[in-house]
GUSELO-811070 format. One record per residue (C-alpha): residue in three letters; x, y, z. Coordinates in steps of 0.25 Angstrom, whole numbers. Layout:
BEGIN
@type: ALA xx: X yy: Y zz: Z;
...
This chain:
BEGIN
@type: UNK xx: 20 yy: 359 zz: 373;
@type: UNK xx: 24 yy: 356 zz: 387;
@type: UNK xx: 35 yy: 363 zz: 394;
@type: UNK xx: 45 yy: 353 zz: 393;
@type: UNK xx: 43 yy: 352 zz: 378;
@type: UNK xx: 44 yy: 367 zz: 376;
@type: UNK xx: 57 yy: 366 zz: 385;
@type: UNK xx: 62 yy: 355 zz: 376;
@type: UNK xx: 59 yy: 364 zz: 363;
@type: UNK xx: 66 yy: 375 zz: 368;
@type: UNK xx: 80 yy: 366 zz: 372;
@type: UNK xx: 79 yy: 361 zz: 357;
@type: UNK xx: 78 yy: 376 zz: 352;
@type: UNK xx: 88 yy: 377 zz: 361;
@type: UNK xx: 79 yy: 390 zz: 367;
@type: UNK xx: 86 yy: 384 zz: 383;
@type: UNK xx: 79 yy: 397 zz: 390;
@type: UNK xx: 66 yy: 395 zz: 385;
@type: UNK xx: 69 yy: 379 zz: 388;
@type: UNK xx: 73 yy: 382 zz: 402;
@type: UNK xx: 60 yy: 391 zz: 404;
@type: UNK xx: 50 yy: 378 zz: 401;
@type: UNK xx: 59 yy: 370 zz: 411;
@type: UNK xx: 57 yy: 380 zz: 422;
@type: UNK xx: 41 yy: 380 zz: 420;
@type: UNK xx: 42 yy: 365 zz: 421;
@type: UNK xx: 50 yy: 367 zz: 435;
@type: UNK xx: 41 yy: 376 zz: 439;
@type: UNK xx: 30 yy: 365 zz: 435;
@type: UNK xx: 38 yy: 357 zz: 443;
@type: UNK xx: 51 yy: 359 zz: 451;
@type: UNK xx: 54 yy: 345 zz: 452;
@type: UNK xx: 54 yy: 341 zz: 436;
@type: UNK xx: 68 yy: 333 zz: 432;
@type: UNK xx: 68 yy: 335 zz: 419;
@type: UNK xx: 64 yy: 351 zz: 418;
@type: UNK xx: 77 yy: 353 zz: 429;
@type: UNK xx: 85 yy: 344 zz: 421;
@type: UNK xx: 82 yy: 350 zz: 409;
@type: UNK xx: 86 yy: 366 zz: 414;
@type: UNK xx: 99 yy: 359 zz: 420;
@type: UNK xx: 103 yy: 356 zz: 405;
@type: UNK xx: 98 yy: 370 zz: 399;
@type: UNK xx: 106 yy: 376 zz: 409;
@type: UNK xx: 118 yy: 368 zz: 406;
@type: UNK xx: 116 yy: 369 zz: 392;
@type: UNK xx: 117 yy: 386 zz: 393;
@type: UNK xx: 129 yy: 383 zz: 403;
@type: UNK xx: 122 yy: 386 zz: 415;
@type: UNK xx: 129 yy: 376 zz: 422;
@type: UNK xx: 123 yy: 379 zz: 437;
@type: UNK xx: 109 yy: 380 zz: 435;
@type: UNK xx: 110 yy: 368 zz: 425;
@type: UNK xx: 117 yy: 362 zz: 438;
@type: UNK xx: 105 yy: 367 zz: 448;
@type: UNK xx: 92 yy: 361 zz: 439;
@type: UNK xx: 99 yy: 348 zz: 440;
@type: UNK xx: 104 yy: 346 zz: 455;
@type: UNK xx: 89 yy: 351 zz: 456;
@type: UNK xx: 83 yy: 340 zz: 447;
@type: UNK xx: 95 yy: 330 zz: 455;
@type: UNK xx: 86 yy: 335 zz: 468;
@type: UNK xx: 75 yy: 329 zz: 462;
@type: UNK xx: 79 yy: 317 zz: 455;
@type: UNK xx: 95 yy: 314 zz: 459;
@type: UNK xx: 96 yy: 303 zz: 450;
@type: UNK xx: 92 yy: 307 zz: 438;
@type: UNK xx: 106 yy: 303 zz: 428;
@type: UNK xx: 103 yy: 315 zz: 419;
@type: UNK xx: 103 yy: 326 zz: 429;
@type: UNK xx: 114 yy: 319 zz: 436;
@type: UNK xx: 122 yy: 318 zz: 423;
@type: UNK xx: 118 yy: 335 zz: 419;
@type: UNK xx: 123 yy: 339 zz: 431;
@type: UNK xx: 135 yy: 332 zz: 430;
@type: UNK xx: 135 yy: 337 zz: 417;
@type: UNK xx: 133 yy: 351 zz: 421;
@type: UNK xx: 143 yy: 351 zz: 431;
@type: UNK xx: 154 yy: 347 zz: 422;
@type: UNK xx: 151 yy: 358 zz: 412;
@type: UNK xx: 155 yy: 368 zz: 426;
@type: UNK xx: 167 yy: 358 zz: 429;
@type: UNK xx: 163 yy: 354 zz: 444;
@type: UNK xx: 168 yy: 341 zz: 440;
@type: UNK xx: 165 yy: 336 zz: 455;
@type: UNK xx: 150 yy: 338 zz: 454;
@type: UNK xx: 147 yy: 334 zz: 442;
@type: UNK xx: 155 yy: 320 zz: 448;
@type: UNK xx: 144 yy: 319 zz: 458;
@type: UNK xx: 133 yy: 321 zz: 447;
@type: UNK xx: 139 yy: 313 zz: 438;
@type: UNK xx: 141 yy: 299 zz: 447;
@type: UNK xx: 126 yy: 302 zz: 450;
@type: UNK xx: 123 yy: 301 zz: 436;
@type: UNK xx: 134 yy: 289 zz: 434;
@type: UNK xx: 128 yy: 279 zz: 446;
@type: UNK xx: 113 yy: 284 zz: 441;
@type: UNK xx: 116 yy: 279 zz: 427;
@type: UNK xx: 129 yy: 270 zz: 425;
@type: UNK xx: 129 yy: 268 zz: 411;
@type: UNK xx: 128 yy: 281 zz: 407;
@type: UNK xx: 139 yy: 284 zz: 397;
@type: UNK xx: 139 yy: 298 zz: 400;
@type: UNK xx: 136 yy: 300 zz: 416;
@type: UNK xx: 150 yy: 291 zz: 416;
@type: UNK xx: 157 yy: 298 zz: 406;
@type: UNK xx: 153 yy: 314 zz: 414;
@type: UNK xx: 157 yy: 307 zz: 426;
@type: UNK xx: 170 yy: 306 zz: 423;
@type: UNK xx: 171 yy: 319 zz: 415;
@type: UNK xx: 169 yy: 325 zz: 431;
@type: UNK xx: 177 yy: 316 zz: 438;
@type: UNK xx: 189 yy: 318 zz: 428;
@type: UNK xx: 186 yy: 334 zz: 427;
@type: UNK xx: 189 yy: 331 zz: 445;
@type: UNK xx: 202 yy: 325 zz: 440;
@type: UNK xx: 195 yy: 312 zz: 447;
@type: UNK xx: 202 yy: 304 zz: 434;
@type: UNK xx: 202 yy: 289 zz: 443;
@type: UNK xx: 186 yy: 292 zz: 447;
@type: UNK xx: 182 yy: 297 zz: 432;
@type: UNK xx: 188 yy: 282 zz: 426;
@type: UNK xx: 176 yy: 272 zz: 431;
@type: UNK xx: 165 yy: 282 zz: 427;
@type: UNK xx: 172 yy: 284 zz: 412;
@type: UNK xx: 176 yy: 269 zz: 408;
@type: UNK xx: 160 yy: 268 zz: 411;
@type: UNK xx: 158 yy: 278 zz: 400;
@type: UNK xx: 166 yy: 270 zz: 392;
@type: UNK xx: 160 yy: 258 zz: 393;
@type: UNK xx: 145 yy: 264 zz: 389;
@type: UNK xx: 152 yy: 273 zz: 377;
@type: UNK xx: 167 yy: 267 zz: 376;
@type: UNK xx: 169 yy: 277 zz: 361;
@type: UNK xx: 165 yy: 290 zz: 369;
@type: UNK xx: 177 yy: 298 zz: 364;
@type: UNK xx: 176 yy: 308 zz: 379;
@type: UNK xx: 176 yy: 295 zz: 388;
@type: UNK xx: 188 yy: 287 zz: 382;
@type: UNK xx: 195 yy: 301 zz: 384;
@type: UNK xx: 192 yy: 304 zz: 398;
@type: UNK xx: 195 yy: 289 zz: 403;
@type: UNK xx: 208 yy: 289 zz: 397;
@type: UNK xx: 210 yy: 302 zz: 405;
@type: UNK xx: 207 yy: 297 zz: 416;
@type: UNK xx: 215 yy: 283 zz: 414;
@type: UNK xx: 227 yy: 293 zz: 412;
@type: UNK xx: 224 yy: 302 zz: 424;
@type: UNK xx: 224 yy: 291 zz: 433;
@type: UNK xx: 237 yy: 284 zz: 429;
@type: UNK xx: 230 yy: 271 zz: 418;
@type: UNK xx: 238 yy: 276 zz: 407;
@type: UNK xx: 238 yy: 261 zz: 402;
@type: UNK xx: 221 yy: 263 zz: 402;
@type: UNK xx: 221 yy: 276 zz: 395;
@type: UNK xx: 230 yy: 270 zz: 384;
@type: UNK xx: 222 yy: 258 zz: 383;
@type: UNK xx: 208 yy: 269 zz: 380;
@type: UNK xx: 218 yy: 276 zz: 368;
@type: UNK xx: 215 yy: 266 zz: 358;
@type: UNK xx: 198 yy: 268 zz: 358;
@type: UNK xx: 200 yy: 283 zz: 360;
@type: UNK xx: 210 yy: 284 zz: 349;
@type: UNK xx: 198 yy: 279 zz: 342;
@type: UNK xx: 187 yy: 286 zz: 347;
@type: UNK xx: 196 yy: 300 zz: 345;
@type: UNK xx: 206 yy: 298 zz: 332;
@type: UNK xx: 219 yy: 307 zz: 332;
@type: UNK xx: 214 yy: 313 zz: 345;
@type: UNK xx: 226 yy: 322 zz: 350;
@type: UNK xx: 219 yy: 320 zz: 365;
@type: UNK xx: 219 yy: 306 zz: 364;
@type: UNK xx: 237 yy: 306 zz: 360;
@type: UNK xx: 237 yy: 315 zz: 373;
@type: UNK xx: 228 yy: 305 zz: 382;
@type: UNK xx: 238 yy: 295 zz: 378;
@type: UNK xx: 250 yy: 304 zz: 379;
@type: UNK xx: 247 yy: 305 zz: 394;
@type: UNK xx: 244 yy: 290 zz: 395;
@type: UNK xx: 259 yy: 286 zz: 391;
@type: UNK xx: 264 yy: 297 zz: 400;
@type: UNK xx: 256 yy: 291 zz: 411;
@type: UNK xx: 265 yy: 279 zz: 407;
@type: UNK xx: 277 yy: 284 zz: 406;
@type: UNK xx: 277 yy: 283 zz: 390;
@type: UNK xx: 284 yy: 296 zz: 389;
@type: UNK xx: 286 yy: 295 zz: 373;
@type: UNK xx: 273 yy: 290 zz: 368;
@type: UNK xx: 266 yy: 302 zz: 377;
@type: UNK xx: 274 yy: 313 zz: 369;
@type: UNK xx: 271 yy: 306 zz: 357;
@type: UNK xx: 258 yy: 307 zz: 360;
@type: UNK xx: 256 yy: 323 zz: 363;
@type: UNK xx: 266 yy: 325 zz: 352;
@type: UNK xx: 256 yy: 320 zz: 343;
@type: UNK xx: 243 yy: 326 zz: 350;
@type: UNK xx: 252 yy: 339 zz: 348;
@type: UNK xx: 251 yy: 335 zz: 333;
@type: UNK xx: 236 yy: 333 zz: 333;
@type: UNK xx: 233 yy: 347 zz: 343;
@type: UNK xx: 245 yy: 357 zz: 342;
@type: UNK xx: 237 yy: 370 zz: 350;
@type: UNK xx: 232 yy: 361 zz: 361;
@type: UNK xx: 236 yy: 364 zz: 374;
@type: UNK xx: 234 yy: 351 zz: 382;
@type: UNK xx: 242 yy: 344 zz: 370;
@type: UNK xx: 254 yy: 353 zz: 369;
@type: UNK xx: 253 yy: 353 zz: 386;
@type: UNK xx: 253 yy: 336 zz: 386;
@type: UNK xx: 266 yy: 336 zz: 375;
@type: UNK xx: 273 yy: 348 zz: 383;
@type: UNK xx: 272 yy: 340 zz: 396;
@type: UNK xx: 278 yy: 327 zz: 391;
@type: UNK xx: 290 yy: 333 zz: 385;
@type: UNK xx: 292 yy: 340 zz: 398;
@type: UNK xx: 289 yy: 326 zz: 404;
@type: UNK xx: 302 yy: 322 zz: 395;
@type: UNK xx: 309 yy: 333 zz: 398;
@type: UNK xx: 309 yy: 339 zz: 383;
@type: UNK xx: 307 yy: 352 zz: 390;
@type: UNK xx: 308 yy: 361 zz: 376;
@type: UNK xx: 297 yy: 353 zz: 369;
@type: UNK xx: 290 yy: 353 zz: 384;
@type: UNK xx: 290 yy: 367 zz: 384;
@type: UNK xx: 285 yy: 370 zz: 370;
@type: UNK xx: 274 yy: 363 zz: 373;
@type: UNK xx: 269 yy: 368 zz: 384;
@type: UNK xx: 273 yy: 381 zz: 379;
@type: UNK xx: 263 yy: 377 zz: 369;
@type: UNK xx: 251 yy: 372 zz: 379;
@type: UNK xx: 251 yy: 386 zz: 386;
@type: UNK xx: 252 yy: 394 zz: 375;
@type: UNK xx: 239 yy: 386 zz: 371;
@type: UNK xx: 233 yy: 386 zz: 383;
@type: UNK xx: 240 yy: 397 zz: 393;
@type: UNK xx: 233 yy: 392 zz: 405;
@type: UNK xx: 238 yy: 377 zz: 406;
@type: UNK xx: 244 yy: 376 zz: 420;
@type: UNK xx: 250 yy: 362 zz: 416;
@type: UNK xx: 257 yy: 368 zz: 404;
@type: UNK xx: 262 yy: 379 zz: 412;
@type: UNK xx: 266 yy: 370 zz: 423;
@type: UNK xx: 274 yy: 360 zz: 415;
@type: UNK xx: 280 yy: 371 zz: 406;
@type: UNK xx: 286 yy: 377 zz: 419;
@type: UNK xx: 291 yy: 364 zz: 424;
@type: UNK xx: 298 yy: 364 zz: 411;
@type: UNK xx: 304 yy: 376 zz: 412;
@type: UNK xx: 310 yy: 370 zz: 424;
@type: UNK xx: 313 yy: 358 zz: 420;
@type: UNK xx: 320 yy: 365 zz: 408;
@type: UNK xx: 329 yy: 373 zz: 417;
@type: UNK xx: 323 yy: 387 zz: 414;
@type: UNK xx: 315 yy: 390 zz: 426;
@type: UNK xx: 313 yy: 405 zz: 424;
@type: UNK xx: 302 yy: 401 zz: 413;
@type: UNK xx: 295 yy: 393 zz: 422;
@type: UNK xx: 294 yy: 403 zz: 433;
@type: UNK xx: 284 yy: 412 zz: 427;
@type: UNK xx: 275 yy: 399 zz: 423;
@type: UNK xx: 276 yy: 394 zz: 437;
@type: UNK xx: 272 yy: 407 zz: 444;
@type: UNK xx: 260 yy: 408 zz: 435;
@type: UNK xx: 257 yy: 394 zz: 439;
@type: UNK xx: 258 yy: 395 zz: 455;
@type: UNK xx: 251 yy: 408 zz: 453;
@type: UNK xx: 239 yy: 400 zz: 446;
@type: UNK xx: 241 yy: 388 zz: 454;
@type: UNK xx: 246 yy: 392 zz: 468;
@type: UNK xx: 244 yy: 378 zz: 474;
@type: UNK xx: 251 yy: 370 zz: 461;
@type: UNK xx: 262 yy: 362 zz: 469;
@type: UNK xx: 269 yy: 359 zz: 455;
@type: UNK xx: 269 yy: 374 zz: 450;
@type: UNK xx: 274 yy: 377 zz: 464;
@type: UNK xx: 284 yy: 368 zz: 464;
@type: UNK xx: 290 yy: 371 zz: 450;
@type: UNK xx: 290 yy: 386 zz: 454;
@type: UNK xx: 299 yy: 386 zz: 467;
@type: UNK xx: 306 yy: 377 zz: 456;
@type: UNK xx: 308 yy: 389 zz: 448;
@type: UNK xx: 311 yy: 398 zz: 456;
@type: UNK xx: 323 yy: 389 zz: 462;
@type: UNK xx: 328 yy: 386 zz: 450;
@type: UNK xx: 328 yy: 402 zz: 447;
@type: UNK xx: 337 yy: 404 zz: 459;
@type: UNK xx: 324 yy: 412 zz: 467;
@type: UNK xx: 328 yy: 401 zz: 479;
@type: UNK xx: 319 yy: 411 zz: 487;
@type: UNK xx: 307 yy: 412 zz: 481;
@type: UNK xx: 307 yy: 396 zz: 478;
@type: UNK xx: 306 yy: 394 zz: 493;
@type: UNK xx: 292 yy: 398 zz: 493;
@type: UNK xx: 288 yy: 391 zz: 481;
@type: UNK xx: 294 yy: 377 zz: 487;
@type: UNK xx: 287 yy: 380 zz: 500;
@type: UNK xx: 272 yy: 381 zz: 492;
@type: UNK xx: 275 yy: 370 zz: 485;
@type: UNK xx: 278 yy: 360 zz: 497;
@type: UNK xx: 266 yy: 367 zz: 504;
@type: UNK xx: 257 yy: 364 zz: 492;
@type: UNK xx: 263 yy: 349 zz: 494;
@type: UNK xx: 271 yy: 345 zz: 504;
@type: UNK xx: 272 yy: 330 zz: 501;
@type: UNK xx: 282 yy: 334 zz: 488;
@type: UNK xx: 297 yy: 333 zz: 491;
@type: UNK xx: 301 yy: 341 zz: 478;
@type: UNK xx: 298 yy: 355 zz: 484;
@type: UNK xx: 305 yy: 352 zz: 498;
@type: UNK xx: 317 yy: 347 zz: 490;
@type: UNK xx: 318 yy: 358 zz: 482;
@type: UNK xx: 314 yy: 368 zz: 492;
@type: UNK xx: 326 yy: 363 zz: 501;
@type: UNK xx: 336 yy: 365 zz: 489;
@type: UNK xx: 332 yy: 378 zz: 488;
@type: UNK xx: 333 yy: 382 zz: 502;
@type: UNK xx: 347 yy: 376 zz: 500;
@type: UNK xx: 351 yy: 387 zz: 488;
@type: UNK xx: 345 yy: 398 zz: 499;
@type: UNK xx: 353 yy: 391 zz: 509;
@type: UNK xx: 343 yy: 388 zz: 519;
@type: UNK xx: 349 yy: 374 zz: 523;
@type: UNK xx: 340 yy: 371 zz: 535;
@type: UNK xx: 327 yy: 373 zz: 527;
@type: UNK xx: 335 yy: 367 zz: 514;
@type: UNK xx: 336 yy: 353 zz: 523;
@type: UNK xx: 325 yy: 353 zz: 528;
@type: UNK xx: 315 yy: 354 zz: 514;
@type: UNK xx: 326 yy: 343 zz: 510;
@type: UNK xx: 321 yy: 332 zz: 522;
@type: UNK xx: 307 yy: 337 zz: 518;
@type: UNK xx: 308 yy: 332 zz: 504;
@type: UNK xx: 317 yy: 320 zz: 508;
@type: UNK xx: 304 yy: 317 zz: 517;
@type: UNK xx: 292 yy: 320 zz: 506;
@type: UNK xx: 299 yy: 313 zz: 496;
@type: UNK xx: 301 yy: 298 zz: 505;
@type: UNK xx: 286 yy: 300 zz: 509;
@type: UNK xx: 283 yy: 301 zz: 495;
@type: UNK xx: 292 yy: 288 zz: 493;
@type: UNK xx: 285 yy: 281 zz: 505;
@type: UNK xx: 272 yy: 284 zz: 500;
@type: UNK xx: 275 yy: 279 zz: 486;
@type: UNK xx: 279 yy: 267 zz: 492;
@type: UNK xx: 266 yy: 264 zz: 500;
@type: UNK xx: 259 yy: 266 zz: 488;
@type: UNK xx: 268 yy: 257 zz: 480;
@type: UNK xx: 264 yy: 247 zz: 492;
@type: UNK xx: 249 yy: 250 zz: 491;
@type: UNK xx: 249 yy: 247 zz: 478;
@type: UNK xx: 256 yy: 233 zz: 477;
@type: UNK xx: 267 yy: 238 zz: 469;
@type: UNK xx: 282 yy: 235 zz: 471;
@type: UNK xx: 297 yy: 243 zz: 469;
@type: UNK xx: 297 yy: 257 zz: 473;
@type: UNK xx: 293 yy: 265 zz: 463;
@type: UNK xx: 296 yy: 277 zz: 469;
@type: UNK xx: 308 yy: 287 zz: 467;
@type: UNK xx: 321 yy: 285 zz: 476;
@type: UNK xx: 321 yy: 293 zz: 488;
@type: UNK xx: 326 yy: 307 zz: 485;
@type: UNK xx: 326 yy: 319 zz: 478;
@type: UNK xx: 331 yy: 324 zz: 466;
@type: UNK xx: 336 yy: 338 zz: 465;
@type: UNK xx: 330 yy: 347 zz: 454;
@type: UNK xx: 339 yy: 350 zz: 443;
């Protein structure tokens, strides 16, 4: 029996280290064989040792760098260690070596979206659909990607075939939950995450999506259970720690937001929204002093806002410091009217007509 037979009767034993050791004879054999290198790339991945899986394929890629399998395994390999970037870049190789593959398409998008890359992801997904249009993972990702990027239209038009492909899916009511949020279908979306809430009651992301639409209703009680709920199942969701604390604000009770947003802007120093909504707090708790600071970060992590400079100026107005108090005011007069003529020239740009943008001004916080 030759060595690559033994190799092979070994993998099918499932013996991987004895498998392994007939590869490396063969390299030594010969350093440039494809197939040997290829081979010890998917025995290492297989036992989870993701970097040298990783180097026996870039070394087969030196050899042969358009070769579709090792392209799509390192691609492969790269997702399994979440560096979405480069498995992208191995993965577009594989895509424009072999077009119609169903699954170099498919990973491809799986990298982009796991960049947040949702627009880029779209072209190389609807490909996968159109080799294998029942592939229950694909019709999931698209419609993801439709709804990241604003089609909500599309992704309701994909809920029918996936309603199909996946019966009574609770993922599949919260997909189209966030489509008719996207759309401003406000009712349909609650109905929607109350009954996914029906189907998967200890599910975080399902008690996080029904908690953030009631806070978007401003049913603050039902929000706060909820995401009372989602953190309680999962005590590390920034979102629903974010949203609750928002909440809390919203709701007028801003002493049980402060501790949440401290934890936050601990975790998240550079987080404008966390920020923001702790000088927030802090005003609304009468600390007019230690808000300053907090309004101060939060404009330097994103000067083009208008909403901390406003509010930063009604505070220096509580602490009596009229000079600084006016002068934060003309800053947000001026952030908020190059927001407006920015709106505008995209509104231009676009072809559209009326003003879609808010009247000029600010509102005061209640």
């Amino acid at each position: 029996m030759d060595l690559a037979a033994k190799a092979e009767s070994f993998e099918s034993q499932g013996r991987w280290e004895a498998a392994a050791e007939q590869y490396q004879k063969i390299l030594k054999l010969d350093p440039r064989s494809v197939p040997a290198l290829n081979a010890l790339g998917a025995l290492s991945v297989k036992q989870r040792k993701f970097k040298a899986g990783i180097s026996y394929y870039e070394r087969a890629l030196e050899i042969n760098p358009r070769e579709f399998g090792t392209n799509l395994n390192l691609g492969i390999a790269r997702i399994k260690m979440q560096d979405y970037k480069s498995a992208a870049s191995s993965l577009e190789k594989a895509a424009e070596i072999d077009p119609s593959s169903f699954q170099g398409q498919e990973l491809l998008g799986v990298a982009l979206i796991g960049q947040d890359e949702y627009a880029k992801a779209i072209p190389p997904l609807e490909k996968a659909l159109a080799r294998e249009p029942r592939d229950p993972g694909s019709n999931y990702l698209l419609i993801r990607a439709y709804i990241q990027t604003g089609q909500f239209e599309k992704a309701l038009d994909g809920f029918d075939r996936l309603e199909q492909l996946d019966a009574g899916s609770p993922w599949v009511r919260i997909l189209r939950g966030q489509a008719y949020d996207g759309l401003g279908s406000y009712d349909k979306a609650l109905a929607e995450f109350e009954e996914a809430k029906k189907q998967l009651p200890a599910d975080a992301t399902v008690r996080f999506s029904l908690g953030f639409m009631c806070w978007k209703l401003r049913r603050y009680d039902e929000a706060i259970s909820e995401l009372q709920e989602a953190l309680r199942l999962d005590p590390r969701f920034m979102q629903a720690k974010y949203y609750l604390a928002d909440t809390y604000l919203a709701d007028l009770k801003p002493e049980l937001a402060l501790p949440i947003l401290q934890d936050l802007v601990r975790d998240s120093p550079k987080d404008y929204r966390s920020r923001l909504d702790l000088a927030k707090a802090l005003d609304k708790l009468g600390r007019y002093r230690e808000a300053v600071p907090q309004f101060q970060e939060a404009i330097r992590l994103d000067p083009s806002r208008a909403e901390p400079h406003y509010l930063l100026g009604r505070t220096y107005e509580k602490l009596k410091r009229t000079d600084d108090s006016r002068r934060e005011l003309e800053l947000a007069q001026k952030a908020q009217a190059a927001k407006r003529v920015e709106e505008e020239s995209l509104v231009r740009a676009v072809g559209a007509r009326g003003n879609p943008a808010p009247p000029l001004g600010l509102v005061p916080e209640p």
